[in-house]
N, C-alpha and C positions, 0 to 999 in steps of 0.2 A: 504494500500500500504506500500511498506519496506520504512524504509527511503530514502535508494540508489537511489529510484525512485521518490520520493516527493524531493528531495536535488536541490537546481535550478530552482523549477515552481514555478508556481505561484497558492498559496493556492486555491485561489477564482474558479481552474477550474477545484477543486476536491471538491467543495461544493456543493452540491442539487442547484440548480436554486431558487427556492423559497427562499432560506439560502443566499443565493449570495448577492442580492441588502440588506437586512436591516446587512446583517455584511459588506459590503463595506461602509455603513451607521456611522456603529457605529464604524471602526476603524479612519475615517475621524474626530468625533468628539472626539476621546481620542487623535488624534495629535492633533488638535487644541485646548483641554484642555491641552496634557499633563501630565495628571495625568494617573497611572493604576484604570482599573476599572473592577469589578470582576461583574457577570452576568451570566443567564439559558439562554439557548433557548429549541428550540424543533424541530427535525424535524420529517420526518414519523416514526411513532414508537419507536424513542428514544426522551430522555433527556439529557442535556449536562451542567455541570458545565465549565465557560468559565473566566482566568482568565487573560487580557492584561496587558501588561505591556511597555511603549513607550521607546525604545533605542536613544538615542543624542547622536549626531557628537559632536564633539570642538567647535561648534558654536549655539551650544543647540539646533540645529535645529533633528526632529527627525526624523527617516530617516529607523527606523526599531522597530518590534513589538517581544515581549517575549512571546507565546504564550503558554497557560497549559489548556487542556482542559483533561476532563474527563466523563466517560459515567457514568452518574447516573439514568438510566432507571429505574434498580429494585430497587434504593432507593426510588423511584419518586414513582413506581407503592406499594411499601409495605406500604410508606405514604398512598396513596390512601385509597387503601386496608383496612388499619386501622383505618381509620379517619370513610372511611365507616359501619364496622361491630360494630364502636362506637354508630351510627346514629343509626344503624339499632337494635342494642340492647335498645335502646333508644325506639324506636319506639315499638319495641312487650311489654315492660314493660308498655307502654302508652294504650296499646290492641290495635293499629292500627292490620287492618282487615291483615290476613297473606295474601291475594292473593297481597295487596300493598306493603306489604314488601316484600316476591320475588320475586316482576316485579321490585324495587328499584334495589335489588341486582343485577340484569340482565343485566340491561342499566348502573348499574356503572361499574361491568366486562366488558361490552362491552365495555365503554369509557376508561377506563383503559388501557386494551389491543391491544386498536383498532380491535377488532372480528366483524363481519359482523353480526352472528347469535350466543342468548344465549338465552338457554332456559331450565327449569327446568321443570323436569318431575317426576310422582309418577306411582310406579309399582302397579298396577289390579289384584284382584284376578284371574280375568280372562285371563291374559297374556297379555294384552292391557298396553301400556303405554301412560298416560296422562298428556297433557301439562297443567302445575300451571301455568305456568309466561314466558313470552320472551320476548326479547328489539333484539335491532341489527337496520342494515339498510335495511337487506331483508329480509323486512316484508313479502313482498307474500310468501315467502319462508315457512313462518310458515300453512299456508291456504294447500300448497301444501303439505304439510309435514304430517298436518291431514288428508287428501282427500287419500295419500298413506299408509299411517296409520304405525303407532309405537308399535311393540310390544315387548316382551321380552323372551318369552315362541319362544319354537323350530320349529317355521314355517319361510318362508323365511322372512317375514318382522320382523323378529326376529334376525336375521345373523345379522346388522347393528353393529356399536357400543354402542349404547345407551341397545340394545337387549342383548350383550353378556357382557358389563360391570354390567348389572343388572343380570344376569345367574351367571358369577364365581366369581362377586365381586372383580375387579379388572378393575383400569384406561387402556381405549383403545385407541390410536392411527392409526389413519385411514386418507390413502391418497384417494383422491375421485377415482382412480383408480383403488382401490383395489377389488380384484374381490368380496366379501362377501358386499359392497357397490352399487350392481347394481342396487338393486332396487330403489335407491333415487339419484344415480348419473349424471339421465338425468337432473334433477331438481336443485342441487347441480350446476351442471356448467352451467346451466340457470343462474342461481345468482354468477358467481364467485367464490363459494366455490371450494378449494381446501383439506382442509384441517380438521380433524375433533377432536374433543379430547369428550370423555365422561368419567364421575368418577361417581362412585360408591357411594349413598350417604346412609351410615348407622347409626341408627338409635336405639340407646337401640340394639345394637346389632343384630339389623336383618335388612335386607336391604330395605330402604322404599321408594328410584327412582337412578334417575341420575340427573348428573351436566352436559350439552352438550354445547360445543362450538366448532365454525364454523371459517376459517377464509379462506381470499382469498392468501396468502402466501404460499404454498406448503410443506414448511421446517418449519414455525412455531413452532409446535409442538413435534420436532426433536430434538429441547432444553432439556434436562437433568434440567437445570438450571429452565427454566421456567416451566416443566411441574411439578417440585415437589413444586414449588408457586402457582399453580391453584390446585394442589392436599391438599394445607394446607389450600385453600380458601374453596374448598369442605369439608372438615373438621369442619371450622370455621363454613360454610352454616350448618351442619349438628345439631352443640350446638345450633345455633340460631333457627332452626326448634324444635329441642326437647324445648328449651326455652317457643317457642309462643304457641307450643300444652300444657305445663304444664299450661302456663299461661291462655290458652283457658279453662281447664280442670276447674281453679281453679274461674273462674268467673261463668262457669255455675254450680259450685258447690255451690257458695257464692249466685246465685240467685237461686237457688234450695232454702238453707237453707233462704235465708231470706222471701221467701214465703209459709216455715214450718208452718205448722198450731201449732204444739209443739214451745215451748222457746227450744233454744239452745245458750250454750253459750259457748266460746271458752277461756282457760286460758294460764298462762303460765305454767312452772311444780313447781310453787310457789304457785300456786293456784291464782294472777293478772289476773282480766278480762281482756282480749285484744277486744272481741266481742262479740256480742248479738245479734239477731233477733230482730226485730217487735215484735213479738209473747211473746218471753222473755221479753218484757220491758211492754206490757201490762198484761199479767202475774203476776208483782210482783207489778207495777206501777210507775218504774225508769225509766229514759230517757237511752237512750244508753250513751247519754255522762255521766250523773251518774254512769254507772256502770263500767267504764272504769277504771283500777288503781284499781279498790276496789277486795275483797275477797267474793265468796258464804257465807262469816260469816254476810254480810250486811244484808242477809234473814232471822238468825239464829230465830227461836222461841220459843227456849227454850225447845223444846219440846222431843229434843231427848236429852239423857244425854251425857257427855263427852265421855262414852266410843264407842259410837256411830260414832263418826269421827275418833275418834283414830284407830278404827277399818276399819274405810273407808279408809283413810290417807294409810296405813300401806299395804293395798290390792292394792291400784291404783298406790302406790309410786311402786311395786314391775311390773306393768305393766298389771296388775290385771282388768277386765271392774270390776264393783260394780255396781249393782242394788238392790233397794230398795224404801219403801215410803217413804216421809219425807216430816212432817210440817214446810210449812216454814211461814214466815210474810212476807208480804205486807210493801210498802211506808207508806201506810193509816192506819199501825197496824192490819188489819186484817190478817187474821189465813186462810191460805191453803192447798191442801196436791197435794201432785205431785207423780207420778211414776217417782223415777229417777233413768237413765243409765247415769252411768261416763265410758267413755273411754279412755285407756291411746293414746296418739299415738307419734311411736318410728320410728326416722330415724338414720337409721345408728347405730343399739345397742344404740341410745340416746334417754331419754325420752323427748321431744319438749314441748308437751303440754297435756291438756286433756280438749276433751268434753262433754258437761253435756245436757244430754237431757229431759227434763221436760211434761210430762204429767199430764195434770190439770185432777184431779178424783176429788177435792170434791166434785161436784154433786153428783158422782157416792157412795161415804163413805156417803154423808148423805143422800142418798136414801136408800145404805145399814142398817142406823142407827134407820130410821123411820121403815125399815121393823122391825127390827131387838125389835123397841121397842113394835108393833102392836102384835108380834108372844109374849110379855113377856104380855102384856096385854089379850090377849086370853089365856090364861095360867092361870093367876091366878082369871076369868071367872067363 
C-alpha cells in the first residue's frame, strides 16, 4: 500500500492474521521493556528483518513505535540454498547413494520455496522421462504423474514443460492453463497446482533431464528475480550430479583395481606411492601402509643397470606408456620378474600421476629357462 493510505491506521489490520497476535505480543513487551529490539519473523512465503524502536512522551511514558522493516526472503532463501549444496557436496564425497541425495535436494527446494511439487527427472533413450527423486506435499500427484506418463520426444505427453525444456534446452514456464499443458492439467488442479517451472539440467554438455517445480501460486514463477535463482540452483544441481557420477565412476574403478588379480600401483609424477592393490603388496611382500610415501626404487634388484630407468624416466616423464620386464626384489630378498606397463595419466595438459601394472611371469621365465636348458642338454647328447 502507498503511504497516503497506510498514514492514520492502524498497522495491525494490514498484517496476515497469523502475524497479528504474536506482533501485538511482542510490541507490548518492548513498551514494557522499553528498550528497541531488532528481530525475523516469517510469514507465507517471505522473510522479514524487523527493527523496533519505542518513542516517549515528557513523561517517559511510550506512547509510539519506530518501525524498519525489511524483506529478506532471497537472502533467507540463498542462505538456505547454500548451506544446502554445502550438505549435499558433503554427502556425495561420503558416496551416500545418489537417489538420497536428490530426494535431499527436492524436499529442501521445496521447503525453501514453499513448492507443493519437486521432482527431478533423467531423459531415456527412448523418449521416456524418468523420475530420480521428489519431495513436495502432493505426493499423489507424483503416482499420477507416472500413470500419465512423462516424456520428452515429440508425442503429446511430450508438449508438457518438462518435454520441451529437455527438447530445446531451455527453462519453461507454464501456467496450468496453458493449452500445450492439457494432458496433466486435470491432475494439476486436482492438487492445487497452478503453476509450473522446469530447467534444463546439462551435463558435460549434453542434456541429461530436468529440474521441475510445481507451485499453487499462479504468478510464482513470473519472477525475473526468482526464476534466475532456481535456474542457478539447476546449475548448482547439475556440478553436484557430474560430482557423484565421477565419484560413483571412481569407486567402482578403485574396486575393480583392488580385486586385480595383477599388482597395481598408483604414484604421484615424482614417482610417491599414493596406492596399491592387495595383489601388489603380496606381490612384493609390503603392506600397503609400507609402500605409501616410498618410490618403485624400494623393489630395485639391481638387476637392470642405471641406464634402464633413465631411459624409463625420460619416456613416461614425456607422457610416454613404457613396457617392459623387470626384476625386481621382494621384502624377503627374493628375486622376481614382472611384465610391466607404466602409464602416464594427464588432466588438463598436466601430468597427475602414473600407473604401474605388474604381471608376475617368473613361473613363466623359469619354465622358459628349464626348457631352454633341457633343449642345451639334448644338444650336446
Amino acid at each position: 500500500a502507498k503511504p497516503e493510505v497506510l498514514a492514520g491506521k492502524n498497522i495491525f489490520d494490514h498484517l496476515p492474521p497469523q502475524v497479528t497476535e504474536s506482533r501485538r505480543s511482542k510490541f507490548d513487551e518492548i513498551a514494557l521493556i522499553g528498550k528497541p529490539e531488532i528481530f525475523e519473523d516469517e510469514r507465507p512465503g517471505h522473510h522479514y528483518f524487523n527493527a523496533v524502536y519505542p518513542i516517549r512522551d515528557a513523561q517517559d511514558k511510550v506512547i509510539r513505535f519506530a518501525v524498519y522493516e525489511a524483506d529478506i526472503t532471497q537472502q533467507h532463501r540463498q542462505k538456505a540454498i547454500d548451506d544446502m549444496l554445502s550438505e549435499i557436496n558433503q554427502k556425495i564425497l561420503q558416496g551416500v547413494p545418489l537417489h538420497e541425495v536428490l530426494t535431499e535436494i527436492c524436499q529442501k527446494v521445496a521447503e525453501t520455496f514453499q513448492l507443493e511439487v519437486v521432482w527431478l527427472g533423467r531423459k531415456e533413450p527412448d523418449g521416456a522421462i524418468s523420475i530420480l527423486a521428489a519431495a513436495g506435499t502432493a505426493t499423489n500427484y507424483f503416482e499420477q504423474l507416472k500413470t500419465r506418463g512423462v516424456r520428452w520426444d515429440d508425442t503429446p505427453q511430450g508438449q508438457g514443460p518438462a518435454g520441451i525444456a529437455i527438447r530445446f534446452g531451455q527453462t519453461q514456464a507454464y501456467h496450468v492453463d496453458d493449452p500445450r499443458f492439457q494432458s496433466w492439467s486435470g491432475i494439476a488442479l486436482e492438487h492445487n497446482l497452478h503453476a509450473i517451472l522446469a530447467i534444463p539440467l546439462m551435463i558435460r554438455s549434453e542434456l541429461y533431464g530436468m529440474f521441475s517445480l510445481y507451485s499453487s501460486n499462479p504468478v510464482l514463477f513470473d519472477s525475473p528475480e526468482l526464476t534466475s535463482q532456481l535456474n542457478s540452483i539447476g546449475k548448482r544441481i547439475c556440478i553436484a550430479l557430474e560430482t557423484a557420477m565421477d565419484q560413483q565412476q571412481v569407486r567402482l574403478l578403485s574396486s575393480a583395481l583392488e580385486a586385480a588379480g595383477n599388482g597395481v600401483m598408483i604414484t604421484d609424477p615424482q614417482g610417491k606411492i599414493q596406492w596399491a592393490n592387495p595383489a601388489f603388496s603380496r606381490l612384493c611382500g609390503y603392506t600397503k601402509q609400507e609402500l605409501l610415501g616410498q618410490t618403485p626404487r624400494i623393489l630395485n634388484s639391481g638387476k637392470q643397470p642405471p641406464e634402464y630407468y633413465r631411459a624409463l624416466w625420460a619416456a613416461i616423464s614425456k607422457g610416454e606408456n613404457w613396457s617392459s620386464e623387470t626384476v625386481e626384489r621382494a621384502r624377503n630378498g627374493n628375486l622376481y620378474t614382472v611384465s610391466q606397463t607404466i602409464t602416464p595419466i594427464i588432466n588438463d595438459g598436466e601430468l597427475t600421476n602414473f600407473i604401474s601394472i605388474h604381471d608376475d611371469i617368473s613361473a613363466q621365465k623359469l619354465s622358459h629357462e628349464r626348457i631352454a636348458h633341457m633343449e642345451i642338454g639334448r644338444a650336446h647328447v
